[in-house]
N, C-alpha and C positions, 0 to 999 in steps of 0.2 A: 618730395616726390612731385609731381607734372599730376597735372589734372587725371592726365590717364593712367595715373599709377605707376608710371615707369622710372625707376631711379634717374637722375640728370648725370651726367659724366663726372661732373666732381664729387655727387654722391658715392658714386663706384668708386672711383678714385681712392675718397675717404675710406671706404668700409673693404677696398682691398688691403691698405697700409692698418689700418685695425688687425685685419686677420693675420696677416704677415708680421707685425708685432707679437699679436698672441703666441702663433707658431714659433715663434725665436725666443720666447718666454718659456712654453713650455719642452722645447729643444735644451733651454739652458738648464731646466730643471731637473732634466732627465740625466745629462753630462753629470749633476754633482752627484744625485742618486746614483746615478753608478759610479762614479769614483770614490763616494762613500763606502758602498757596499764592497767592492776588490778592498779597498782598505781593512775593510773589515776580517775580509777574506784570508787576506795576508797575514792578517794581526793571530790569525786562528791559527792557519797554517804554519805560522813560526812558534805560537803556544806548544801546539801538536808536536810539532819537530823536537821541540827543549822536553817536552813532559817523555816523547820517546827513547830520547839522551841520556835523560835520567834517570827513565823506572828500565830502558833499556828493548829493545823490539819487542814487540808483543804478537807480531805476528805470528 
């Protein structure tokens, strides 16, 4: 920082490409979390469907 306290251009520069990283970090984080969870989702829903087939509707 500048005597007066105020970020220099490169600083900004830096600590934009920081946040903009993180964000893309926690962007990607979120993508497997959720295509973990539908996975999981699926994996239930097709449990569901066989356990239905077998013991027969229960509705």
């Amino acid at each position: 920082m500048t005597k007066t306290n105020e970020f220099t251009p490169a600083q900004i520069k830096a600590i934009r490409k920081i946040i903009r990283d993180e964000i893309y970090r926690h962007d990607k984080r979120l993508e497997r979390e959720e295509k973990l969870n539908q996975q999981e989702l699926d994996e239930a829903d097709a449990e569901a469907a066989m356990t239905a087939r077998d013991w027969g509707d229960l509705d």
